[in-house]
N, CA, C and O atoms as a MOPAC input file, in Angstrom:
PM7 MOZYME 1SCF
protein

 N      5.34700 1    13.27400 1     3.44300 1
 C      4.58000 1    12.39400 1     4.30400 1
 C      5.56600 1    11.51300 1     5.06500 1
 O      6.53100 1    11.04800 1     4.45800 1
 N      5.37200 1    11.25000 1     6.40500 1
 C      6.22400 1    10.44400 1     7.42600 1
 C      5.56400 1     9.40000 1     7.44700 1
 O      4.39600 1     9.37200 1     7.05900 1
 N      6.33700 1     8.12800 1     8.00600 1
 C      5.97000 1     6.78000 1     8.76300 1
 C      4.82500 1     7.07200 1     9.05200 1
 O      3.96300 1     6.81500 1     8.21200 1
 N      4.41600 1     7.72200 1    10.36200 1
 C      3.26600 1     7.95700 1    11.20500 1
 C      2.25000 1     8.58000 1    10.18000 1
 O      1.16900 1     7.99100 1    10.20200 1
 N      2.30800 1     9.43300 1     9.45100 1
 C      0.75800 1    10.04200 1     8.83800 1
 C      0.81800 1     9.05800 1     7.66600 1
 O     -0.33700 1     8.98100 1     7.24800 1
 N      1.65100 1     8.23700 1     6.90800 1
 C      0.98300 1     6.80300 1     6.31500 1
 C      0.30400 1     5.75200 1     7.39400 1
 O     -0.82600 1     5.26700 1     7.32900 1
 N      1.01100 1     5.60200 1     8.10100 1
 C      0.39500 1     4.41000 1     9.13500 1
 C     -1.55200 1     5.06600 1     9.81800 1
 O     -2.54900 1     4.38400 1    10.05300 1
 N     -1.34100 1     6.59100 1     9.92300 1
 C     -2.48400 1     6.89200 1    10.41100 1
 C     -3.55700 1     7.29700 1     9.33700 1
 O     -4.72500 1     7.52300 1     9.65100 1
 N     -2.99200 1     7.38900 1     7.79600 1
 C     -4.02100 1     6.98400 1     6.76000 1
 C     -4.42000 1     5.89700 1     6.53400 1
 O     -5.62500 1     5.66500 1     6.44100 1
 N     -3.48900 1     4.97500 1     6.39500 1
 C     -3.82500 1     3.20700 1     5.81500 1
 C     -5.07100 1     3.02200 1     7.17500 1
 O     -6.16500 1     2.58700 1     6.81500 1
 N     -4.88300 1     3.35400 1     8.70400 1
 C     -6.11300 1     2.71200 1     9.23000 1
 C     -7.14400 1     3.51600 1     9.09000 1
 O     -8.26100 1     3.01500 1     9.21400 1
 N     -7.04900 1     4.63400 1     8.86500 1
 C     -8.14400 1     5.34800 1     8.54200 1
 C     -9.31400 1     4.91400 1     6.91000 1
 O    -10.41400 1     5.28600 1     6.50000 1
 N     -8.46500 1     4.15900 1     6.55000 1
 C     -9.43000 1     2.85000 1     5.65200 1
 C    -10.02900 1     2.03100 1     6.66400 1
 O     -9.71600 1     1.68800 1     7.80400 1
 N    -11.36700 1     1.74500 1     5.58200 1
 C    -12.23700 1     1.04200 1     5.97300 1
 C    -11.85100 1    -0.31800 1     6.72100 1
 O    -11.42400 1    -0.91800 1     5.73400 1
 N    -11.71200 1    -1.16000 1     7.70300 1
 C    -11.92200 1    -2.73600 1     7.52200 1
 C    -10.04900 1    -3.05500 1     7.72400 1
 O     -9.49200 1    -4.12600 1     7.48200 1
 N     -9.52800 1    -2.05200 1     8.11800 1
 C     -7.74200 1    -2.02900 1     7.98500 1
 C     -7.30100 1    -2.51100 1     9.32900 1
 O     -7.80400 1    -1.90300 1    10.27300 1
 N     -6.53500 1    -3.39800 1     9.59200 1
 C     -5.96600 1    -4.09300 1    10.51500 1
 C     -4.32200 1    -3.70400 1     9.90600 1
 O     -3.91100 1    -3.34000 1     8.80500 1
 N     -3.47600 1    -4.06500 1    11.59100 1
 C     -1.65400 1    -3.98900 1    11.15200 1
 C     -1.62400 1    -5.29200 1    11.86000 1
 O     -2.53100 1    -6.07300 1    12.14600 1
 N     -0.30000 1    -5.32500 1    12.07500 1
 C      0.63200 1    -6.49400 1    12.47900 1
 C      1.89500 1    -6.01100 1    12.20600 1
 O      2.34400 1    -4.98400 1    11.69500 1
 N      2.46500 1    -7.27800 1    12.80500 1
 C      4.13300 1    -7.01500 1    12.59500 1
 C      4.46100 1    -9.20900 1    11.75100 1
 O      5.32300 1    -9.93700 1    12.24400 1
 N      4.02000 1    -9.43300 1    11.17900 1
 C      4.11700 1   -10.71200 1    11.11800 1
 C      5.49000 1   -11.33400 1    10.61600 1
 O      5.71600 1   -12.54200 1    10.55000 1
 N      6.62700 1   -10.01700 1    10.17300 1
 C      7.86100 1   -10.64700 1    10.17600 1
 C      8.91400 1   -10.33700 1    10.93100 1
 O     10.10700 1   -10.53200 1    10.69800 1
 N      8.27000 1    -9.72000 1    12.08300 1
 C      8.95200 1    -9.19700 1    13.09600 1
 C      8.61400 1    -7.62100 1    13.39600 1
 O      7.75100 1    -6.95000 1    12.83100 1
 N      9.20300 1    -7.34700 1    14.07300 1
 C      9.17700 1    -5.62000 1    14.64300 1
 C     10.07900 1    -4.74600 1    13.40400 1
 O     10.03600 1    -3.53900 1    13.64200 1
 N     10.56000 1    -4.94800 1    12.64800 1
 C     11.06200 1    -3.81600 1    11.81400 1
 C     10.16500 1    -3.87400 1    10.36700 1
 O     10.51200 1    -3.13200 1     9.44800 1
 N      9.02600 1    -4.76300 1    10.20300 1
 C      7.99100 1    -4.41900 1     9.61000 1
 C      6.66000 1    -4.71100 1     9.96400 1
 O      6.21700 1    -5.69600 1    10.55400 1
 N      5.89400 1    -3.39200 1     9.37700 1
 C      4.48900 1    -3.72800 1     9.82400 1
 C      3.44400 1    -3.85600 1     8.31500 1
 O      3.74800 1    -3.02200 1     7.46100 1
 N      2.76900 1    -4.40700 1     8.09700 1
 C      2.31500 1    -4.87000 1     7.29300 1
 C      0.15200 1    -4.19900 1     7.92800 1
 O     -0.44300 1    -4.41800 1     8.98400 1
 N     -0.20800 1    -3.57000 1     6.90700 1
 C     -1.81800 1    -3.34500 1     6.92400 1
 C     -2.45700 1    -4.07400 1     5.79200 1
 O     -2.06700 1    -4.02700 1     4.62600 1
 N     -3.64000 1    -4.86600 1     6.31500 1
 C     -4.42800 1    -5.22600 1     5.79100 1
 C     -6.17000 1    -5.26700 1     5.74500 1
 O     -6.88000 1    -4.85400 1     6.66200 1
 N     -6.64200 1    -5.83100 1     4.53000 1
 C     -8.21400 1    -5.40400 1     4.24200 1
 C     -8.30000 1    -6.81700 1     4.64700 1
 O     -7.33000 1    -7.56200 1     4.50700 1
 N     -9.63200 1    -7.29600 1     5.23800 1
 C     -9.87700 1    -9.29200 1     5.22000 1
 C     -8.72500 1   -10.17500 1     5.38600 1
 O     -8.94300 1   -11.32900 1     5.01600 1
 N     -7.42500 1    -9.91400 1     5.89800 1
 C     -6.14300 1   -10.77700 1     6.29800 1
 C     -5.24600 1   -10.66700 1     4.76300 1
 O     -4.16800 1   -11.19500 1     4.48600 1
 N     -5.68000 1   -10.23100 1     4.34300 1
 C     -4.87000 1   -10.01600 1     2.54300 1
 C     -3.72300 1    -8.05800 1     2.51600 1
 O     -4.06600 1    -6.88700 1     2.35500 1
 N     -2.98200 1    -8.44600 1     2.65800 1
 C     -1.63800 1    -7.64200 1     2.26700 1
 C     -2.11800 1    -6.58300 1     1.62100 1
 O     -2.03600 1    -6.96300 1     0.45300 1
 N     -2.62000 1    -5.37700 1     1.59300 1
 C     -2.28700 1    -4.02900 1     0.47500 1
 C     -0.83600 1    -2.98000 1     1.04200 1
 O     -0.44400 1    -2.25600 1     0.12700 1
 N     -0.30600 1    -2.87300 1     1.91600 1
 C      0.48500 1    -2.06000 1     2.16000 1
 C      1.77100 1    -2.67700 1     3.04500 1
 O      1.39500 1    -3.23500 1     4.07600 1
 N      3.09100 1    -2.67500 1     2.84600 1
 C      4.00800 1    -2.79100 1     3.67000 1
 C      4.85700 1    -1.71900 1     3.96400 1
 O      5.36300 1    -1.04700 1     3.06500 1
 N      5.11400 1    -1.44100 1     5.51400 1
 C      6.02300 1    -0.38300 1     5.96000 1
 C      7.02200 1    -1.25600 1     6.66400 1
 O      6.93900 1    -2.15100 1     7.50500 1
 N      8.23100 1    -0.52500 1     5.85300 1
 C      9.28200 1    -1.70600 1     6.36100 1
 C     10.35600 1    -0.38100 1     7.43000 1
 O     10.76200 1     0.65100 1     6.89500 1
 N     10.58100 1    -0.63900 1     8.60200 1
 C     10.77000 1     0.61200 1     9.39900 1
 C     12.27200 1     0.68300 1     9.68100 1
 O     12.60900 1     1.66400 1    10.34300 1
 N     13.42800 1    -0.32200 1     9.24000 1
 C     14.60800 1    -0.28000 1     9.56500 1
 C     15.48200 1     0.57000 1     8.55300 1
 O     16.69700 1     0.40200 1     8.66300 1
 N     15.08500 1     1.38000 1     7.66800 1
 C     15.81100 1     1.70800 1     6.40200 1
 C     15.61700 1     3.22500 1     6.72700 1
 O     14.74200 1     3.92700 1     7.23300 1
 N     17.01500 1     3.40800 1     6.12100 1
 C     16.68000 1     4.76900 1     5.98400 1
 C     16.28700 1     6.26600 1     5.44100 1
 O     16.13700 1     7.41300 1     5.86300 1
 N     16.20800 1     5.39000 1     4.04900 1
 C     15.27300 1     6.00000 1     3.31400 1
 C     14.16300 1     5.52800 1     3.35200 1
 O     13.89600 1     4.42400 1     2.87900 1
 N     13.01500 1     6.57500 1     4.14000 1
 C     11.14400 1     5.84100 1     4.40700 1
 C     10.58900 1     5.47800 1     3.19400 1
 O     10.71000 1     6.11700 1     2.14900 1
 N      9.95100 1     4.39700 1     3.34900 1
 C      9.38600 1     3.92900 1     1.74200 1
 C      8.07500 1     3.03100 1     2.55800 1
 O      7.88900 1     2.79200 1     3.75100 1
 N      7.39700 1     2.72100 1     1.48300 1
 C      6.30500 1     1.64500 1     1.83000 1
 C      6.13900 1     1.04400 1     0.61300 1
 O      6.42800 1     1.83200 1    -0.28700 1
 N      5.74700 1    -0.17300 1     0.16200 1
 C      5.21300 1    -0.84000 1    -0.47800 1
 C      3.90000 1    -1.22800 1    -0.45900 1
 O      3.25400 1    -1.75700 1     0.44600 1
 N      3.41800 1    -0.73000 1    -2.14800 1
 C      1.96500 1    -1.09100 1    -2.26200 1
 C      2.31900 1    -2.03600 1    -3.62500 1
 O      3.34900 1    -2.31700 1    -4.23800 1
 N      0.93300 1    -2.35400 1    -3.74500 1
 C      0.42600 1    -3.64000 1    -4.91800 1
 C     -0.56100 1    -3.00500 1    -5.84200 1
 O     -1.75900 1    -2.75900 1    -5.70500 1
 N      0.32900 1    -2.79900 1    -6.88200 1
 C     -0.40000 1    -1.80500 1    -8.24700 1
 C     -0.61100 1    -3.55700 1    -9.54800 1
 O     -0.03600 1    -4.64200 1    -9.63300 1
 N     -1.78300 1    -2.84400 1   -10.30300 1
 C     -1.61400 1    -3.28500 1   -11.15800 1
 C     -0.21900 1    -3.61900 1   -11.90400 1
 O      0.67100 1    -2.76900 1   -11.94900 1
 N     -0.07000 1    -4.91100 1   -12.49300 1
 C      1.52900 1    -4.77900 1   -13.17500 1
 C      2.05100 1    -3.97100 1   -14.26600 1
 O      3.25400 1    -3.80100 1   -14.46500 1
 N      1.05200 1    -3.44700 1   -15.01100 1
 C      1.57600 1    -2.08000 1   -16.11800 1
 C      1.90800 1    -0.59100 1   -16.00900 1
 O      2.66000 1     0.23900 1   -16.51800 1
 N      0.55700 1    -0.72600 1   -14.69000 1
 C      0.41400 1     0.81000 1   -14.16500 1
 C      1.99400 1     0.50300 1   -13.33300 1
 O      2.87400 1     1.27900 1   -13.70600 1
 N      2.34500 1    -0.33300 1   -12.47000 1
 C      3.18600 1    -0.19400 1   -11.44100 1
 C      4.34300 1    -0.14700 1   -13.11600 1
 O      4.22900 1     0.97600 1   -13.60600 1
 N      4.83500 1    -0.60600 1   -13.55000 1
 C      6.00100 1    -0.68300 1   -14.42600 1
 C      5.97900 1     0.47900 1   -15.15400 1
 O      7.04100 1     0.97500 1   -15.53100 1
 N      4.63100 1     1.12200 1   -15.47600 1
 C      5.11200 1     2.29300 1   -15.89400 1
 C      5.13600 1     3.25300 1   -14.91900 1
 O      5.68100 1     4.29300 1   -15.28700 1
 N      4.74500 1     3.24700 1   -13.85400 1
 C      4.94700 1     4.32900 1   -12.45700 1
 C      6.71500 1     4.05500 1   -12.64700 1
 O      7.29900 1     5.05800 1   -13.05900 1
 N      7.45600 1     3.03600 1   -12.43700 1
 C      9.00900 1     2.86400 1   -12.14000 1
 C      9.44200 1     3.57200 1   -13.43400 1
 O     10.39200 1     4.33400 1   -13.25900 1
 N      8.94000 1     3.49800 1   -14.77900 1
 C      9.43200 1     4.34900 1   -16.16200 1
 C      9.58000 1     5.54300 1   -15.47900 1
 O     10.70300 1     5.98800 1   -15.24100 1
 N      8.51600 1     6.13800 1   -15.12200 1
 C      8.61700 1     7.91800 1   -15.54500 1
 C      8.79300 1     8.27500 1   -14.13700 1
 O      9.00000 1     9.48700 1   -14.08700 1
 N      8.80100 1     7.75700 1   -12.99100 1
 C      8.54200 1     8.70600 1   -12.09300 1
 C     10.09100 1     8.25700 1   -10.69000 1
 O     10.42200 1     7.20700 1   -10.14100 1
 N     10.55400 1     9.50600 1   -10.63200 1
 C     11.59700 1     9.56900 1    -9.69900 1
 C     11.11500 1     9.19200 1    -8.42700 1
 O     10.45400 1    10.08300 1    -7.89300 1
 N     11.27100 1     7.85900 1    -7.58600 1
 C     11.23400 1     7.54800 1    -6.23600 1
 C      9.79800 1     6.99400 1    -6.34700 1
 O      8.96500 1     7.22700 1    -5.47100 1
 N      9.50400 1     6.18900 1    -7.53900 1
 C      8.65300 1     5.02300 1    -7.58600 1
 C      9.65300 1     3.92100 1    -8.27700 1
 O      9.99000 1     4.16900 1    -9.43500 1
 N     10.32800 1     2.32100 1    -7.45900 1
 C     11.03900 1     1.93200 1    -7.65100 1
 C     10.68000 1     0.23000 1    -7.42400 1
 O     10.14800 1     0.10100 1    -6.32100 1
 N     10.81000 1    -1.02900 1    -8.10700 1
 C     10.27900 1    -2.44200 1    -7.98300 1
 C     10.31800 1    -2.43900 1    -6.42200 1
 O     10.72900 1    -1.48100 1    -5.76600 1
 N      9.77900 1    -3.78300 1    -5.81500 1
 C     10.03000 1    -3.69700 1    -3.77800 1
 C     11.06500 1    -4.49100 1    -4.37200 1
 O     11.36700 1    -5.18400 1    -5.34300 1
 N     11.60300 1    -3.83500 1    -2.83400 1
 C     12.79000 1    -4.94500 1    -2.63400 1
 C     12.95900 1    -6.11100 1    -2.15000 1
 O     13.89300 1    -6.85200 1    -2.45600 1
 N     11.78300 1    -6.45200 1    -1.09600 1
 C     12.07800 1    -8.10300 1    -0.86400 1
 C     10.27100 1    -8.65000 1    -1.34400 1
 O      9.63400 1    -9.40900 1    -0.61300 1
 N      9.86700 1    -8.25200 1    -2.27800 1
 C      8.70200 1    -8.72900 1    -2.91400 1
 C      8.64300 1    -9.00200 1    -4.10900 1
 O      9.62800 1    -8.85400 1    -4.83200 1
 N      7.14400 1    -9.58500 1    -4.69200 1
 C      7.32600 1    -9.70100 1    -6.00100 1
 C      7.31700 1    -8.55400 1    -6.79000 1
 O      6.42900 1    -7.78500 1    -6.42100 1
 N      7.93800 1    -8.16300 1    -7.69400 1
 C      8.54700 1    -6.79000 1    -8.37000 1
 C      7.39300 1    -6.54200 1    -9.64300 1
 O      7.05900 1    -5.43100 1   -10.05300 1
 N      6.93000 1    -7.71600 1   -10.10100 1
 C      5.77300 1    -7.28100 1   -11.17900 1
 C      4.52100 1    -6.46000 1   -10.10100 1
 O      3.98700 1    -5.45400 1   -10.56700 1
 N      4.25000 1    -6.77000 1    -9.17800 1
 C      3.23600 1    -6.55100 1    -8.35600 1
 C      3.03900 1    -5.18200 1    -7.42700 1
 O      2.12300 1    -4.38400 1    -7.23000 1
 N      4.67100 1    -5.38700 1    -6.87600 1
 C      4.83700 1    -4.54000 1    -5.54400 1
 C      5.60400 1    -3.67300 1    -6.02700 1
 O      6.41700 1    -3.90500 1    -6.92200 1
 N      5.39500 1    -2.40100 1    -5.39300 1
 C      6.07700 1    -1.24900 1    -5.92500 1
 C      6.77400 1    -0.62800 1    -4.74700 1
 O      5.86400 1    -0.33800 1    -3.97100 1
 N      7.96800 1    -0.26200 1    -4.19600 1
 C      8.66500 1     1.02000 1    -2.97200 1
 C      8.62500 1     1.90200 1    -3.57600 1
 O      9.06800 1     2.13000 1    -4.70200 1
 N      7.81500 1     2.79300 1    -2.53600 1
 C      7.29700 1     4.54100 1    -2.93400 1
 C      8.25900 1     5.50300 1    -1.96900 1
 O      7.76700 1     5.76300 1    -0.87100 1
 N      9.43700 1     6.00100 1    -2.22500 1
 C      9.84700 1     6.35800 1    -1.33500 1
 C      9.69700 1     7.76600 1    -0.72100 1
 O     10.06400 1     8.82800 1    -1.22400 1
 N      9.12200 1     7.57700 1     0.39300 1
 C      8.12100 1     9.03800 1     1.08800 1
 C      8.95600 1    10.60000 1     1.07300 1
 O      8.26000 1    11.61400 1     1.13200 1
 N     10.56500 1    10.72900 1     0.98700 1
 C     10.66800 1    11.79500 1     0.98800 1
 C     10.65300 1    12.10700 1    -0.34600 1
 O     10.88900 1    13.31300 1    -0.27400 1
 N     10.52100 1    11.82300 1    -1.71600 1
 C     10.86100 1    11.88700 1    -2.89800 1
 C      9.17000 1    12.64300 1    -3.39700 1
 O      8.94000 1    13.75400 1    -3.87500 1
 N      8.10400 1    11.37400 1    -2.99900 1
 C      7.12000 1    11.56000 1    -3.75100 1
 C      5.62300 1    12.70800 1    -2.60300 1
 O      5.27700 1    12.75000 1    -1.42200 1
 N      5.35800 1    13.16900 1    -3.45500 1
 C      4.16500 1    14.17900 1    -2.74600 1
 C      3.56100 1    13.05300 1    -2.14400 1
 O      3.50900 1    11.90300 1    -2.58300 1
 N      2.96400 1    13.65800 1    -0.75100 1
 C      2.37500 1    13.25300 1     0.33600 1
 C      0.86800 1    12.56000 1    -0.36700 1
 O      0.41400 1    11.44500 1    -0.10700 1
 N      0.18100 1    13.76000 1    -1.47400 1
 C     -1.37500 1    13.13000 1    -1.53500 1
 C     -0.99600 1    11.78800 1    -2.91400 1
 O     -1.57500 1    10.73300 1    -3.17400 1
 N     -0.13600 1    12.26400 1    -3.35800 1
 C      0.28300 1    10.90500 1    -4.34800 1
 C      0.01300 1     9.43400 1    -3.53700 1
 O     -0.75600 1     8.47300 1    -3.57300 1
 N      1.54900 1    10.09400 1    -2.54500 1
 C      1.19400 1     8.42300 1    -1.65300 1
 C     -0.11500 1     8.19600 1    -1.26400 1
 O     -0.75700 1     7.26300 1    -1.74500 1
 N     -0.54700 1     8.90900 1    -0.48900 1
 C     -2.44800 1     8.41200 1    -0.42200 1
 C     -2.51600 1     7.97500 1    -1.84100 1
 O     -1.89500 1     6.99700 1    -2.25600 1
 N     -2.99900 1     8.44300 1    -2.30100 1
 C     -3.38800 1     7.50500 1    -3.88400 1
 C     -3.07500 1     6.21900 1    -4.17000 1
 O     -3.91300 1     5.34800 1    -4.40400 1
 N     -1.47000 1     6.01100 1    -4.15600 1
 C     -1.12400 1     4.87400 1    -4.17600 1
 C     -1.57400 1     3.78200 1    -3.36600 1
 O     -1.79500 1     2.65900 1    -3.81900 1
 N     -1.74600 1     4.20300 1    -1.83700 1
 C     -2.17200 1     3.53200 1    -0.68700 1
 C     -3.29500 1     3.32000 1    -1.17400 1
 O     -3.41000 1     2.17400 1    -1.61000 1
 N     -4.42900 1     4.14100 1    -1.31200 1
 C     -5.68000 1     3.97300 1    -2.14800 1
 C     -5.79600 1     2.60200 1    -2.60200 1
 O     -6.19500 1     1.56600 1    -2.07100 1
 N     -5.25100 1     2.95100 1    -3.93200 1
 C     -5.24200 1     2.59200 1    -4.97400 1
 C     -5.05500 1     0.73700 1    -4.84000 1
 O     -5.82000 1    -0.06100 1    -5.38100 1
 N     -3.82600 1     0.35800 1    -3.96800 1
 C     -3.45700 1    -0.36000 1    -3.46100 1
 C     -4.54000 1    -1.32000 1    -2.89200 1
 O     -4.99400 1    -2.37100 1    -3.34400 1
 N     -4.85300 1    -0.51600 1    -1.57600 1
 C     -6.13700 1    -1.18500 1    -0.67100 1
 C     -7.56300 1    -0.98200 1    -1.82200 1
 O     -8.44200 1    -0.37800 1    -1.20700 1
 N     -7.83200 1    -1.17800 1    -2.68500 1
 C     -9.05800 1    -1.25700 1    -4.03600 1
 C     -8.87400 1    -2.34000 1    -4.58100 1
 O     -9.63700 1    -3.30400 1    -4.51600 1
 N     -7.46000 1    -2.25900 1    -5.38900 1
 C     -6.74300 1    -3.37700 1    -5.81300 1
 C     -7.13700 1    -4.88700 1    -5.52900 1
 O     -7.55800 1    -5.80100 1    -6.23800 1
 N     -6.67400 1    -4.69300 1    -3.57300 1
 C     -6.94200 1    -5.90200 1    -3.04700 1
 C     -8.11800 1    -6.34700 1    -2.36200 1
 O     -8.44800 1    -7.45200 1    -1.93100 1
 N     -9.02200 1    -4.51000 1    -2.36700 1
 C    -10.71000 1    -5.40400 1    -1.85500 1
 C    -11.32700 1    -5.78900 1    -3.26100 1
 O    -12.26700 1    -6.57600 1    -3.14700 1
 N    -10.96800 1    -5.35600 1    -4.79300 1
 C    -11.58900 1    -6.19500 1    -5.46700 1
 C    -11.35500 1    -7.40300 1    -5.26100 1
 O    -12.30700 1    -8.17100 1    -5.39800 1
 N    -10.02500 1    -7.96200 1    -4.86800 1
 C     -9.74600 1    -9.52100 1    -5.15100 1
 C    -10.90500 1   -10.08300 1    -4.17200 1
 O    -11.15800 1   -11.24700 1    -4.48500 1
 N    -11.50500 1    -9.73700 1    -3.34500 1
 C    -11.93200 1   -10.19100 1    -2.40000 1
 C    -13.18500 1   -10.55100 1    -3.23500 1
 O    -13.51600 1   -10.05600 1    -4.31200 1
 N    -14.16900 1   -12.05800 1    -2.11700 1
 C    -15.42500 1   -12.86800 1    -2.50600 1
 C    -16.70100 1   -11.37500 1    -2.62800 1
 O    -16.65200 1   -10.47100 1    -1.79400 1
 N    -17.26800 1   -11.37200 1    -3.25300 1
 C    -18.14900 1   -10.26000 1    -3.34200 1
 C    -18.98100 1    -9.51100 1    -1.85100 1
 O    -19.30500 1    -8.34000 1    -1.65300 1
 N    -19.17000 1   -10.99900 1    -0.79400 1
 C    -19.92400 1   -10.87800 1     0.41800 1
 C    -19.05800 1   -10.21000 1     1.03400 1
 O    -19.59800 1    -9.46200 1     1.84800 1
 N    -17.93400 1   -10.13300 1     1.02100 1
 C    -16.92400 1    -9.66000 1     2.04900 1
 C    -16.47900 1    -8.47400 1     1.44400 1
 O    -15.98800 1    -7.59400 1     2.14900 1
 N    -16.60100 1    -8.31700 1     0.07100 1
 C    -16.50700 1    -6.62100 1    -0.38800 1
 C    -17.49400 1    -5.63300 1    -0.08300 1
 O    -17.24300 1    -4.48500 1     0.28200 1
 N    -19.03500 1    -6.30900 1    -0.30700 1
 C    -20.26800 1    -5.44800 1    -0.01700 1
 C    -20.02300 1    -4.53700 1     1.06900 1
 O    -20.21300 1    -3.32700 1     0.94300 1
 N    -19.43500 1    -5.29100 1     2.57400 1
 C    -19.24800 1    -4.78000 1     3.56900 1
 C    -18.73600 1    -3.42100 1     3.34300 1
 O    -19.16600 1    -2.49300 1     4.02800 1
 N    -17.65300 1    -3.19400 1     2.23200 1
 C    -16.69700 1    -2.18500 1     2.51900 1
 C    -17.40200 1    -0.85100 1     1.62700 1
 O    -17.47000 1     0.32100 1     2.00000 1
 N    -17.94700 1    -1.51600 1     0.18600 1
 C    -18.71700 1    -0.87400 1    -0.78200 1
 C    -19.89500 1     0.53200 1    -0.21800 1
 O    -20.81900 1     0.45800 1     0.59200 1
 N    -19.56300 1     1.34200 1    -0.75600 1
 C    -20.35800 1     2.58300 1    -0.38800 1
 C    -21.59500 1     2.64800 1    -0.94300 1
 O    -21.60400 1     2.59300 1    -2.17300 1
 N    -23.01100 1     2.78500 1    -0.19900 1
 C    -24.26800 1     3.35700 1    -0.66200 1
 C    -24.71400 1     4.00200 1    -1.43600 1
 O    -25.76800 1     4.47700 1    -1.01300 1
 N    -24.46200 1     4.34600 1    -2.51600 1
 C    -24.27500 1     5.84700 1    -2.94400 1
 C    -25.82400 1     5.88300 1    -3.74300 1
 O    -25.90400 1     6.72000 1    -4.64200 1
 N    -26.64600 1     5.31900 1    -3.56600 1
 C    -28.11300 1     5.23400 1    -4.92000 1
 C    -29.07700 1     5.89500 1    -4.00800 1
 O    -30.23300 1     6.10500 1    -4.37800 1

């Protein structure tokens, strides 16, 4: 998976906005103004950072080659997935997984929005 087919999954979530809010060599997607994904674009090994649970993410860095703490984030939280290492539908998952993460944190009124019909 490349830069571009992460960047064109993360908006293909529900309610997903970008930015560049620390400049042009990162872009940052979000659910309600709250952080699930960072693509940091000056490096040259492609990676993105998502926000896993802190056990699941610590044991993702145990066992798995090119799941590694972020590097300029908090490290219990944030995880660099680095895209040529790990399968393409993994990273979706993670991205997933990530953007769930942070629409639970969200007030319930502002989750409903995103929440699927399914009854």
């Amino acid at each position: 998976m490349n830069i571009e087919e992460v960047r064109d999954y993360a908006l293909s979530l529900p309610g997903v906005t970008e930015d560049s809010p620390y400049g042009p060599d990162m872009i940052v997607f979000r659910i309600e103004q709250k952080i699930f994904l960072h693509m940091p674009l000056e490096y040259a090994d492609p990676r993105v950072s998502v926000k896993l649970p802190p056990e699941e993410g610590q044991s993702l860095r145990e066992h798995t080659d090119g799941i590694r703490p972020a590097y300029h984030l908090n490290k219990t939280h944030w995880n660099d997935i680095y895209l040529d290492i790990i399968d393409g539908d993994e990273v979706k998952k993670l991205i997933h997984e990530s953007y769930m993460l942070v629409l639970s944190k969200l007030p319930k009124k502002l989750r409903m929005k995103y929440e699927r019909k399914n009854t």
